[in-house]
Every structure is written in C-alpha cells, then in structure tokens.
KEKE-3310 file (N, C-alpha, C; in steps of 0.2 Angstrom, whole numbers, plus 5000, padded with zeros to 4 digits):
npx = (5004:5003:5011:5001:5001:4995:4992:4992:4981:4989:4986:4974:4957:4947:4957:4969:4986:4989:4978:4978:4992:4995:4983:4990:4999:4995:4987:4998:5005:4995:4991:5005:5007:5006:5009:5012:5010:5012:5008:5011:5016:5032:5040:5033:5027:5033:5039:5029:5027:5041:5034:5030:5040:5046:5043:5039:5050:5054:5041:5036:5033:5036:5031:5032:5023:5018:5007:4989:4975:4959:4945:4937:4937:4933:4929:4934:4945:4954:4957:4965:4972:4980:4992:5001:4997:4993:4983:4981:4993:4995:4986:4991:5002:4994:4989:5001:5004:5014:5004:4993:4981:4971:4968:4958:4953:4948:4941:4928:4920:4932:4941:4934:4932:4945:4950:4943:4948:4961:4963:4955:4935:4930:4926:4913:4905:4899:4898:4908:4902:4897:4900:4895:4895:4881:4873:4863:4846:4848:4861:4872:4870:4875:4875:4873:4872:4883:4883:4891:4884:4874:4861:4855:4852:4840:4847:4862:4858:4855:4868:4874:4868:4870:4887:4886:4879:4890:4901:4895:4894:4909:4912:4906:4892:4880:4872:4867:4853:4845:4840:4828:4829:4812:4799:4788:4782:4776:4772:4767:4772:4782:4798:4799:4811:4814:4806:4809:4822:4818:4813:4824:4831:4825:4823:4837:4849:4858:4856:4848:4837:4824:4815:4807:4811:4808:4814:4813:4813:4826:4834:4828:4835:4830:4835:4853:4859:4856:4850:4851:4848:4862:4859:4849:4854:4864:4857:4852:4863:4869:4859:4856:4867:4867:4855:4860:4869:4862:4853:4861:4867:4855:4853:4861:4860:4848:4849:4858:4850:4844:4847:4843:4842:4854:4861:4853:4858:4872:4870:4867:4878:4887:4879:4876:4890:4895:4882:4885:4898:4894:4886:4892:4897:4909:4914:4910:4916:4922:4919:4920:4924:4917:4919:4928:4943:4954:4957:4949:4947:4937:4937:4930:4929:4929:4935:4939:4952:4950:4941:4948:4956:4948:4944:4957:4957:4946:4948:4960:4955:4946:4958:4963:4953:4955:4944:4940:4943:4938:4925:4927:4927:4915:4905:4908:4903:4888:4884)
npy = (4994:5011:5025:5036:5053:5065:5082:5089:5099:5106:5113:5115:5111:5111:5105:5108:5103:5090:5081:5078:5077:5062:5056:5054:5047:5034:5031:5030:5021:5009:5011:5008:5014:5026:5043:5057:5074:5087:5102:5117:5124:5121:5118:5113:5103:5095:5092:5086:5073:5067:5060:5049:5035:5025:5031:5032:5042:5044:5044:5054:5071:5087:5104:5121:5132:5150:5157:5158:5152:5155:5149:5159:5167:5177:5172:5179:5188:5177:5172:5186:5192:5182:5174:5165:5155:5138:5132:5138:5136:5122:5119:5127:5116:5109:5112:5115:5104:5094:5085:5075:5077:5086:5088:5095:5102:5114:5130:5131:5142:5148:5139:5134:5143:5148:5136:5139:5148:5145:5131:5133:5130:5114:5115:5119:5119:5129:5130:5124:5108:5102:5086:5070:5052:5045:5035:5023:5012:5005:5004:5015:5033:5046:5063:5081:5099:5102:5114:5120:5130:5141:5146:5143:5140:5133:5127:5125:5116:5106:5103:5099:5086:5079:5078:5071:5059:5055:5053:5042:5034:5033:5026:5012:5012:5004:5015:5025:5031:5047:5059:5071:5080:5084:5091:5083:5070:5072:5078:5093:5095:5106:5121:5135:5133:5119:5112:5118:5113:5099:5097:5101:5091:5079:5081:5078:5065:5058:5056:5045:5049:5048:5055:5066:5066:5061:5068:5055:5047:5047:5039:5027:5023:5027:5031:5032:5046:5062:5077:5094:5111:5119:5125:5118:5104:5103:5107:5095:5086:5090:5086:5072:5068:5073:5064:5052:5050:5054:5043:5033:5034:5037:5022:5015:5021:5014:5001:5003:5005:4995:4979:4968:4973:4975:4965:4960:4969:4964:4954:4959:4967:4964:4969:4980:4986:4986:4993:5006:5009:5005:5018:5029:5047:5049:5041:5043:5052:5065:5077:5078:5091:5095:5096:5104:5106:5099:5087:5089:5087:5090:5091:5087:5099:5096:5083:5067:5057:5043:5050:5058:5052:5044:5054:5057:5046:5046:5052:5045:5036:5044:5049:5036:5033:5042:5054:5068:5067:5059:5066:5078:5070:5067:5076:5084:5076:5077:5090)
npz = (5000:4996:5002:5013:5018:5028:5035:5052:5060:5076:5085:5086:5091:5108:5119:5117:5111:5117:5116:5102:5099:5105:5098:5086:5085:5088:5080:5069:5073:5071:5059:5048:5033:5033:5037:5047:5048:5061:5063:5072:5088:5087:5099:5110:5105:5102:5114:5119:5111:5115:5126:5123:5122:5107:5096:5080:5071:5056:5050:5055:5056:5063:5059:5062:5067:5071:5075:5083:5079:5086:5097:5097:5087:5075:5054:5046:5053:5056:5043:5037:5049:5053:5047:5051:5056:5062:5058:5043:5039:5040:5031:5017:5016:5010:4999:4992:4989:4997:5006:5007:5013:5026:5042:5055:5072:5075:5075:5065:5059:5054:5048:5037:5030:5027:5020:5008:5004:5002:4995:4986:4977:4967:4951:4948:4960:4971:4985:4999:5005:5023:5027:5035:5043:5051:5063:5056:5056:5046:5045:5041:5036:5023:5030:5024:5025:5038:5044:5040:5028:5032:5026:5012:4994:4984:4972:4978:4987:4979:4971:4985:4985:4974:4977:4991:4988:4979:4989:4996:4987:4987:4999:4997:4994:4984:4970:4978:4988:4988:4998:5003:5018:5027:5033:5032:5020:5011:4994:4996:5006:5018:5014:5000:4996:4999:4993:4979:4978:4976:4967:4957:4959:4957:4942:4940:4932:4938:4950:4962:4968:4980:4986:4999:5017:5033:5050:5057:5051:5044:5054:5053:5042:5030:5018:5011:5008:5015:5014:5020:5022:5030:5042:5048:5048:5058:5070:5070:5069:5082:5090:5090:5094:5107:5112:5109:5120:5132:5133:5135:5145:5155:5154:5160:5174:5177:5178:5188:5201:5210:5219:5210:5198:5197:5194:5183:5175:5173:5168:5153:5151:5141:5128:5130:5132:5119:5110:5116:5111:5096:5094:5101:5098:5098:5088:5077:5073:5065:5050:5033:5024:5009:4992:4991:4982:4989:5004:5016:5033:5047:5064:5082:5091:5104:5104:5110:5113:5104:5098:5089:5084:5075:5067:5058:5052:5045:5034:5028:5023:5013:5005:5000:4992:4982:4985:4981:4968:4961:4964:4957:4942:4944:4944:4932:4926:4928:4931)
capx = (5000:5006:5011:4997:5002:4990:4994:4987:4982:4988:4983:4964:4952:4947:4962:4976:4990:4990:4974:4980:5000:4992:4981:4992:5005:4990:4987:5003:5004:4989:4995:5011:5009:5004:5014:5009:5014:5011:5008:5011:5022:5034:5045:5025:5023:5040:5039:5023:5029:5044:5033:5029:5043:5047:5038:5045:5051:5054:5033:5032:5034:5034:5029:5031:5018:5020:5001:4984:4966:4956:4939:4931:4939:4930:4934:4938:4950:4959:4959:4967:4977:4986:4995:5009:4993:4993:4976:4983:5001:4994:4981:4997:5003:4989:4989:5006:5005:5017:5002:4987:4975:4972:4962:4958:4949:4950:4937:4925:4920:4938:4942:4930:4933:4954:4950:4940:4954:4969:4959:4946:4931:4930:4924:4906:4902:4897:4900:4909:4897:4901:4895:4895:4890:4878:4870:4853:4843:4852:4870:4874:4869:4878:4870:4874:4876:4882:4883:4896:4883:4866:4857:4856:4846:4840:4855:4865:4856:4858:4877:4876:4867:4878:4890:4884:4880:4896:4904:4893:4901:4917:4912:4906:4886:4879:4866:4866:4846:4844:4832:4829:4826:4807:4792:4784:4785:4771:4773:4764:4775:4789:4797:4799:4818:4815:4800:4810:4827:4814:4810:4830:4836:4820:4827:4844:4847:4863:4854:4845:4834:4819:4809:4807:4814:4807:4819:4812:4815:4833:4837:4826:4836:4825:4840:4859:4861:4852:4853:4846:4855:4867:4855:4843:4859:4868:4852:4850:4869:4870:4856:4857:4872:4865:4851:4863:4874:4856:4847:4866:4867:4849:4852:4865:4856:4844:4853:4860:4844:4844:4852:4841:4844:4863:4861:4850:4863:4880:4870:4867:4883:4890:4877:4876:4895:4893:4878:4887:4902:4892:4882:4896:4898:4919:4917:4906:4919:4926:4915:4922:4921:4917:4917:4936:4951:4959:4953:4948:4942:4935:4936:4925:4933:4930:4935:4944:4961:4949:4938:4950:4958:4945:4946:4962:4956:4942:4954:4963:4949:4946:4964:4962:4948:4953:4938:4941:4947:4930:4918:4927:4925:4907:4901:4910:4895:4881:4880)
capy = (5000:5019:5029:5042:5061:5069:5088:5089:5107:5102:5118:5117:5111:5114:5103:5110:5097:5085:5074:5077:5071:5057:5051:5057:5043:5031:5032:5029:5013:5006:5012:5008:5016:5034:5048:5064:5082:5092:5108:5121:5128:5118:5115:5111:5097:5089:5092:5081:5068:5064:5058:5043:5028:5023:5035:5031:5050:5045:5044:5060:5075:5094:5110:5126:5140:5153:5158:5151:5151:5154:5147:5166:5173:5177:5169:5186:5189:5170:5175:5191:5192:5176:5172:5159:5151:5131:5130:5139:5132:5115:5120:5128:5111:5102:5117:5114:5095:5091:5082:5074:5079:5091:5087:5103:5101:5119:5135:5128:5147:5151:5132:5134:5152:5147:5132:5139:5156:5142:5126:5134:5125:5111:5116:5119:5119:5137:5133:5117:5106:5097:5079:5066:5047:5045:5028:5021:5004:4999:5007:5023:5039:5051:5067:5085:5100:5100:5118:5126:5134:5142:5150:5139:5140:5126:5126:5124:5107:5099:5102:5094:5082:5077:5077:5067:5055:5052:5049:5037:5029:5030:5021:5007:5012:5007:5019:5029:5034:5053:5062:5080:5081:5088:5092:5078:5066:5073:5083:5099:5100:5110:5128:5136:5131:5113:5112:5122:5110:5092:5098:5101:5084:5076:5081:5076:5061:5055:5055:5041:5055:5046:5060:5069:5059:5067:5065:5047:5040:5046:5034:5019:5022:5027:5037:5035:5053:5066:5083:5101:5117:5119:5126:5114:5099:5106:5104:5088:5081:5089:5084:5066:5066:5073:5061:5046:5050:5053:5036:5028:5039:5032:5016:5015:5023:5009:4995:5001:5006:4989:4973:4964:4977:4977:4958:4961:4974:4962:4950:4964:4972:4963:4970:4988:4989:4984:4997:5010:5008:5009:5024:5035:5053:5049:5033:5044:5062:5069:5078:5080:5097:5093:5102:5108:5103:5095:5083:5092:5085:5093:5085:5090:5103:5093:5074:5063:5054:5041:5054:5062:5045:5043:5061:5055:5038:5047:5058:5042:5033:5050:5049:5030:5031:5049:5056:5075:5067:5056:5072:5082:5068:5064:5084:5087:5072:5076:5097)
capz = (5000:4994:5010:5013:5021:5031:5040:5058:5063:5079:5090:5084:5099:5115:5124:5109:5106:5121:5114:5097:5098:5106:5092:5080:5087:5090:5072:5065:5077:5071:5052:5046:5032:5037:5037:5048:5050:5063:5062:5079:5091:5086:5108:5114:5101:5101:5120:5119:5105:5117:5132:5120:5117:5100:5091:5072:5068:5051:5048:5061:5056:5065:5056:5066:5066:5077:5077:5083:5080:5094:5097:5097:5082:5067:5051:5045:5055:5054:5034:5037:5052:5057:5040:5052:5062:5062:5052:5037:5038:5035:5022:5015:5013:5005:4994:4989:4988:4999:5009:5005:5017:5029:5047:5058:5076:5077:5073:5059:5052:5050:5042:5031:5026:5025:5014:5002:4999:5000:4992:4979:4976:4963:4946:4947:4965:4972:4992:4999:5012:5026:5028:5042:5043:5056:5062:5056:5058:5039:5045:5040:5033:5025:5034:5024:5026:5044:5048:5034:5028:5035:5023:5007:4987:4980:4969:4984:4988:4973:4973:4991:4985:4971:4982:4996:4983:4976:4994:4999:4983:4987:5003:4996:4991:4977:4968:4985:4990:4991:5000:5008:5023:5027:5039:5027:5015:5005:4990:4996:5014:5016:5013:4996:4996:4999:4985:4973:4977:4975:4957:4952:4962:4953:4938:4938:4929:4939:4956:4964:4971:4982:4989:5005:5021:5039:5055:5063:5044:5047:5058:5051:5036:5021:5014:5011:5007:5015:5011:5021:5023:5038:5049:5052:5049:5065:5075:5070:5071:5089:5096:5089:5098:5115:5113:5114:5128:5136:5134:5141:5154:5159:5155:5167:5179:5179:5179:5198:5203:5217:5217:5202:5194:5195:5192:5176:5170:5172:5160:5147:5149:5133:5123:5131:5127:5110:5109:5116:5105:5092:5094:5102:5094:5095:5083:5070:5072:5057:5046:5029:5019:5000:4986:4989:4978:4994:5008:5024:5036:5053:5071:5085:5096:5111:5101:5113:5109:5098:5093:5086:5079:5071:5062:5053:5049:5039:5031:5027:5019:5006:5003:4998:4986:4978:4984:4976:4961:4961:4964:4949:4937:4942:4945:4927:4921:4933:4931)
cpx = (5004:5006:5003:5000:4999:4992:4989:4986:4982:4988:4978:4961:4953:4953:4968:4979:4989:4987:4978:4985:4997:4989:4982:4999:5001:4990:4993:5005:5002:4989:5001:5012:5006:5010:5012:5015:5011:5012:5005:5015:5027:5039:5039:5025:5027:5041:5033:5025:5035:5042:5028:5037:5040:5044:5041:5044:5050:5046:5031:5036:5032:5037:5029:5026:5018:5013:4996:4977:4964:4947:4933:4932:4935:4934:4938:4944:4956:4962:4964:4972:4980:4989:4999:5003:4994:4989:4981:4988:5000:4989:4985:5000:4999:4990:4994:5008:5009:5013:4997:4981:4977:4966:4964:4953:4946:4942:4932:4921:4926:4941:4939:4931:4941:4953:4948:4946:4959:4967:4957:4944:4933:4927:4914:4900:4904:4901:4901:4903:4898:4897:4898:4894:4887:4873:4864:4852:4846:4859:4871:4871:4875:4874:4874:4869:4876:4883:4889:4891:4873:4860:4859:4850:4846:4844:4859:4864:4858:4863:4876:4874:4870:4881:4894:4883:4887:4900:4903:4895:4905:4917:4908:4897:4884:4873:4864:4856:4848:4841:4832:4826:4819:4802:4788:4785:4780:4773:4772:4768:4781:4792:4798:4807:4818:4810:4803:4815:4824:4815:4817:4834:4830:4822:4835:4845:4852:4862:4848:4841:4825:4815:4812:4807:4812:4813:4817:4814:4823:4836:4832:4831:4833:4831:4848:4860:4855:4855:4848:4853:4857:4862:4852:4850:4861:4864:4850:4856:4869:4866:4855:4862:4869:4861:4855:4867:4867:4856:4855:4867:4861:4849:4854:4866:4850:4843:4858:4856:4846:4848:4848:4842:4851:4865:4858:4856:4869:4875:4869:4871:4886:4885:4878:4884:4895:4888:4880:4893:4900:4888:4887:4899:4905:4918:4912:4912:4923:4922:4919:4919:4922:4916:4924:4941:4958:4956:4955:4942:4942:4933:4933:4931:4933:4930:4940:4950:4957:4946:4941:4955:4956:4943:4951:4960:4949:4945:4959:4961:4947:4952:4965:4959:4947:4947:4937:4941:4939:4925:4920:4924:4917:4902:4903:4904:4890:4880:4884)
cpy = (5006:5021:5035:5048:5065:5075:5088:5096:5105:5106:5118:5113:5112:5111:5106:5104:5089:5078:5073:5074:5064:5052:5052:5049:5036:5028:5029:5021:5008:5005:5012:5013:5023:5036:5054:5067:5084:5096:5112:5126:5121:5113:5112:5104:5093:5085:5085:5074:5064:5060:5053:5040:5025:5024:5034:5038:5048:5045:5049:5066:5083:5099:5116:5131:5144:5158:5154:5153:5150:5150:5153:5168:5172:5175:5173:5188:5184:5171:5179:5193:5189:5172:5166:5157:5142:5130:5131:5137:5124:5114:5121:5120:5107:5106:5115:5107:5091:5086:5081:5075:5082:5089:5091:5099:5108:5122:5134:5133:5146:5145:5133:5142:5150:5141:5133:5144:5151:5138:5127:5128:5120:5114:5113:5118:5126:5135:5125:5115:5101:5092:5073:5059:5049:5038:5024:5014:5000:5000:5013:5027:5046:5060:5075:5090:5101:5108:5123:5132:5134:5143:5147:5141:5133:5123:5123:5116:5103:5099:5099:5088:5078:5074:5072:5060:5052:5050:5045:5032:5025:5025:5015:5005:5010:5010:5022:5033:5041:5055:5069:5082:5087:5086:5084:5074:5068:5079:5092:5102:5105:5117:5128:5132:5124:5111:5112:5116:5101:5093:5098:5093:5076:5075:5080:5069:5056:5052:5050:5045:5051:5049:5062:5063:5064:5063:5061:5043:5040:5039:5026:5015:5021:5029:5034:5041:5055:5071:5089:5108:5114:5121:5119:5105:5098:5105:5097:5086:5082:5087:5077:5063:5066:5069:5053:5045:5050:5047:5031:5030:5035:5026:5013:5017:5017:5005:4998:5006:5002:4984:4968:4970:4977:4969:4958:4964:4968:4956:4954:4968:4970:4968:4978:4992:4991:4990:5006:5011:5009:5016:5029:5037:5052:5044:5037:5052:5061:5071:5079:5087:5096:5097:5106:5103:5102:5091:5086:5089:5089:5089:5090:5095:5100:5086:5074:5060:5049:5045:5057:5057:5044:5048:5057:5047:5040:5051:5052:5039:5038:5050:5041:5030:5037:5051:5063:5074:5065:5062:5076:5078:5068:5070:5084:5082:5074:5087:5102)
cpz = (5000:5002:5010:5018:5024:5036:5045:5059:5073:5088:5090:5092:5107:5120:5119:5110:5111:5117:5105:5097:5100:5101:5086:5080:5088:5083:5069:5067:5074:5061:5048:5038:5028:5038:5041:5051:5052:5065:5068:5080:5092:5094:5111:5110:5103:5110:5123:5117:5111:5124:5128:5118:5113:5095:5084:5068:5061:5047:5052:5060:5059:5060:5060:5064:5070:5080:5078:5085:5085:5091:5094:5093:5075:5060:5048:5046:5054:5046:5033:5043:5057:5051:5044:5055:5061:5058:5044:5036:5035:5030:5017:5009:5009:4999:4988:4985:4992:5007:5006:5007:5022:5037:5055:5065:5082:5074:5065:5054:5051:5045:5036:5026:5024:5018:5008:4999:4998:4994:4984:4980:4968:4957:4947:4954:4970:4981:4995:5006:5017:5028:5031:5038:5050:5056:5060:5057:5053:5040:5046:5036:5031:5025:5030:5024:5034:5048:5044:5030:5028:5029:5015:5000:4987:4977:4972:4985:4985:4972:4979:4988:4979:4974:4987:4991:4981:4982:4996:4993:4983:4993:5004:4996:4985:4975:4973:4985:4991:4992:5003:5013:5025:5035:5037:5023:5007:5000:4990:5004:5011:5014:5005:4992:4995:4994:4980:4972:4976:4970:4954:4952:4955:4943:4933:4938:4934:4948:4959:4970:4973:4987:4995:5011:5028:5044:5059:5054:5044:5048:5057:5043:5028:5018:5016:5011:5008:5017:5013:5021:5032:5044:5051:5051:5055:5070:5076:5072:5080:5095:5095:5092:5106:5115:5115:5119:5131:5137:5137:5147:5158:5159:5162:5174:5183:5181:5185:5201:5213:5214:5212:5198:5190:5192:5186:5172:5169:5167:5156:5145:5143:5127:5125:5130:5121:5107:5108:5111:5098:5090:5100:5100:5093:5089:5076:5071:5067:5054:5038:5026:5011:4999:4986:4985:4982:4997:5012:5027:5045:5059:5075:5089:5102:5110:5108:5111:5105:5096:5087:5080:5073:5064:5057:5050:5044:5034:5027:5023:5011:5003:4997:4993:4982:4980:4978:4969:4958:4958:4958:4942:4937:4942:4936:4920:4921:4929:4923)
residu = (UNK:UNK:UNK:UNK:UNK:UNK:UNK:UNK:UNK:UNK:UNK:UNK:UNK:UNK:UNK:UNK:UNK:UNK:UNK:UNK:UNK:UNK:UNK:UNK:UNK:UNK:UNK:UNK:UNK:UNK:UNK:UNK:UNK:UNK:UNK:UNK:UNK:UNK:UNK:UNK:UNK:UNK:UNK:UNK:UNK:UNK:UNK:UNK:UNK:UNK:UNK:UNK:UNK:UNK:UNK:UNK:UNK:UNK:UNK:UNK:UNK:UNK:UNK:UNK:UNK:UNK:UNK:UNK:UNK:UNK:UNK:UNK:UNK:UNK:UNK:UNK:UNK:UNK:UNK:UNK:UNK:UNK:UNK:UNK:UNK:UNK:UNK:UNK:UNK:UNK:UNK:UNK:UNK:UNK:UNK:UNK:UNK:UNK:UNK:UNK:UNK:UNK:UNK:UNK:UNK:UNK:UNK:UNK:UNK:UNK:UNK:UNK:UNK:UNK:UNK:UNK:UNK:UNK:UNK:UNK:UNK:UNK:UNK:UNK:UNK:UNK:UNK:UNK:UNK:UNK:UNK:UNK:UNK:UNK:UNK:UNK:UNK:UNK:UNK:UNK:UNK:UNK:UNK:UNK:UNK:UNK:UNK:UNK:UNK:UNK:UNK:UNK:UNK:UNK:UNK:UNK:UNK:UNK:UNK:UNK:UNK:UNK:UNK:UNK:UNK:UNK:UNK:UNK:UNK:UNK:UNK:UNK:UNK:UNK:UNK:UNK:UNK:UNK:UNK:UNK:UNK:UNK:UNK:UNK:UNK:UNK:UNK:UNK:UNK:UNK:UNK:UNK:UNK:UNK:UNK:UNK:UNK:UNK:UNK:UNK:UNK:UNK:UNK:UNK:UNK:UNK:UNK:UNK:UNK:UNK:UNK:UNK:UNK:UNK:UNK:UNK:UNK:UNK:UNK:UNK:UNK:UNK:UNK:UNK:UNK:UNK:UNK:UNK:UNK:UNK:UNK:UNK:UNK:UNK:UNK:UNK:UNK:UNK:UNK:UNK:UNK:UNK:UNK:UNK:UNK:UNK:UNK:UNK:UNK:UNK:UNK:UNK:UNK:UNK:UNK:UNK:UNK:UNK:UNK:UNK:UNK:UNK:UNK:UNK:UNK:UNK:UNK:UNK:UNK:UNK:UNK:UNK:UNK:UNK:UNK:UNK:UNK:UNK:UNK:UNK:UNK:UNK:UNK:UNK:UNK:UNK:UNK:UNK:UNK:UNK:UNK:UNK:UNK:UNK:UNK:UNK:UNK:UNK:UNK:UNK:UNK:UNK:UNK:UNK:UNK:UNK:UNK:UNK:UNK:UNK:UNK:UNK:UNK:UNK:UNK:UNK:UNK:UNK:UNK:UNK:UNK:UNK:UNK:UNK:UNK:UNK:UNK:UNK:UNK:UNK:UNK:UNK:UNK:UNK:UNK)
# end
C-alpha cells in the first residue's frame, strides 16, 4: 500500500496538542503506512511527542507555526490576520502537495473560510458542504450540510446532494438513495427552498433521488444521502448526539437502581457495550468538507484521543479512494 500524508492542525480544539499528539501517534501505530505532519508551536509538540517511546520520527513529522486560531475569532480575522497560524500552515501544505489531506479540530467558520481562499472550490460547486455518517437501523447515513453553511438556494442542495452521493460511493454504496430532509413526506409540505430543490434533484438524471425523508426515517434508514442546509443539519447532528449520551446515561442509571437490577445489567453488559460503541459521537467524528480541491476533514473541538483517531482515519479513507478526484469527474457528468 502507497504511504498516505495527512497535515494535523495540531493547535485546533478545545484541549490543543495533548489529545492530538496522542492520536496522531495512536494512528501511526495502528498504520504503518501513514505519514503525519504536525503543524504548531513547534518546543510544545516535540515536547509532547517525546513523552511517547518509539515514536517512528521518520513517519512524524513537525511544522512550526508561530500563530493560533482561537475558538472566538472570526473567520475574517483568521483569513486576514494570522498568516503563520497552524490551520493555514497545514492548508498551506495540502495546497502545495506536499500532503494529501488536511484534518483541523480547530474554529469551523475560520476552516472553512481558510479552505475555500487556500483550496478553491471544485469546478462547478458554488459553496463546499460538510458531511457526516451518522448511524441508522440499515447502518449509515451520510447526513449534509452539517453547519458550513446556513442559509442555502435550491441550487446549493443539489450540489450537496451530488456530492453526498458520490461519497457514499466512494464508501462502498451502490446507487446511494437521496432524499431531503422535510416536515413531510408529501409533495405539498415544506418551505419554498426545499420544494423548489425536490423539482431540480427530481430532475437530475445521475441522482437516485427518492423524495422527502422526515427525522424518525433518518434513523430507520429510508436514505443513504440526505441533504438540508446547515442550519437545520447542526440541529439535528448535535442533538442526535445529545440524545445518545442521554438514553446511556439512563440506561446506566437503571441498571444500579437495586440489586436485580445490578444483576440484570451484568448480564446485558456485553450488549450495552457493543451498543454504546456503536452509537458514540467519538466513533462517527470527522466531518468531511466537500466540494474543495483537497481533503479536509474537521474534528469536534471537544474529540477525545479516539475521537480524534477517528478524524484522521476518515481523512485516510478519502485519501484512499481519491475522493476530490472522484467528485470532479462525476460533477464534470452530473452538472
């Protein structure tokens, strides 16, 4: 297998380098053949990296940046004045080639605002979207846009949903179901935006486009691909996360209630691991940003050492099957 190259921004979230060096080393382990660069305060990282034995330097490389994206700052500002910051240093490199992918867990206006001025979009796609799996009763969904961008045209859609389509592609879909996320399933629900965007998806010959899907069919899996603006995406990804820390929170509440109860639970614990596992937010983080002429992928700002594994192991999977390369050719048929 060909080496793959991924740049970490390895200042982005809420803990900075700690969790990241971590599963940046984690990673490398578990991949022999990965390569990462991280991108920092170059004495903070090294300083990190060396409280790991047998770290294999020649697959780990540091990038210095001498600035850093904070959580508050506007993308504006991140575009305009922090030219040396970590985000942009390893955008830098994807830019240049000297890495194949790019996974940030930092500031998601300013990522998105730095990728699209470093990156450009693809040929023929107005505004890049960011998009998730997420789990359903058939598997997975991939769920766009997640929050890149609010305020969407019908137009907009149907490039997501292109898009979204052709990733679930690359990972191993065939003829991906798309649908639009609605209040309804009936022809007549819905706002002007999502009406207007059924009629152009309806009309696209390359789309396996199966109507409006509301948020309980989500999760039964009527749809591989669905597709709303960012706003309403956002509401759904974070609360379909809070909702599953919930219902294990109570589970486990329940089961040490009394003593049949704690006796009921030690026989269920096989599957309530299993359960949990499957359905915690760390084992789905990464979001990928489509539509740019790199691989960017976005980690939660509060990902754990796997959560954030997992970030680069989706970054690793698009590197794999060319996705960019993919969405050019199949955008360059479809629109």
């Amino acid at each position: 297998m060909s080496a793959s190259i991924i740049a970490i921004d390895a200042m982005g979230g809420d803990f900075g380098p700690r969790n990241i060096v971590q599963a940046s080393i984690a990673c490398l382990i578990a991949t022999p053949s990965l390569h990462l660069t991280l991108v920092g305060q170059a004495p903070l990282i090294e300083e990190l990296i060396a409280r790991h034995s047998g770290v294999d330097r020649s697959r780990l490389r540091v990038v210095n940046a001498s600035e850093v994206i904070s959580m508050d700052d506007r993308p504006a500002q991140a575009l305009r004045g922090k030219p040396d910051s970590s985000m942009r240093v390893a955008l830098g490199l994807l830019a240049s080639g000297e890495v194949q992918a790019c996974v940030s867990a930092g500031n998601t206006g300013a990522l998105m605002a730095l990728s699209r001025f470093v990156l450009k979009t693809l040929p023929g796609i107005d505004r890049p979207a960011m998009v998730a799996a997420i789990p359903t009763q058939q598997g997975y969904c991939q769920l766009l846009d997640l929050g890149a961008n609010v305020d969407c045209s019908a137009e907009h859609l149907l490039q997501f949903a292109l898009m979204g389509s052709v990733a679930a592609e690359a990972l191993g879909v065939t003829r991906p179901r798309v649908a639009l996320l609605n209040i309804g399933t009936e022809d007549i629900k819905g706002n002007h935006q999502v009406k207007l965007a059924a009629t152009l998806l309806q009309a696209s010959p390359g789309l396996n486009y199966v109507g409006f899907v509301e948020g309980d069919g989500v999760y039964r899996g009527e749809a591989d691909v669905v597709v709303c603006d960012g706003f309403v995406g956002n509401i759904l990804l974070k609360s379909s996360e809070g909702l599953a820390t919930m219902i294990g929170a109570r589970i486990e509440a329940l089961f040490r209630q009394n003593v049949l109860s704690k006796a009921v639970g030690v026989l269920a614990l096989p599957m309530l691991k299993r359960l949990r596992a499957d359905l915690a937010p760390a084992r789905h983080n990464g979001a990928s940003f489509l539509g740019l002429q790199g691989i960017v992928v976005k980690s939660h700002g509060s990902a754990s050492v796997q959560g954030f594994q997992f970030a680069i192991q989706r970054a690793l999977i698009e590197i794999q099957e060319g996705l960019p390369q993919r969405l050019s050719g199949r955008l360059e048929e479809l629109l």
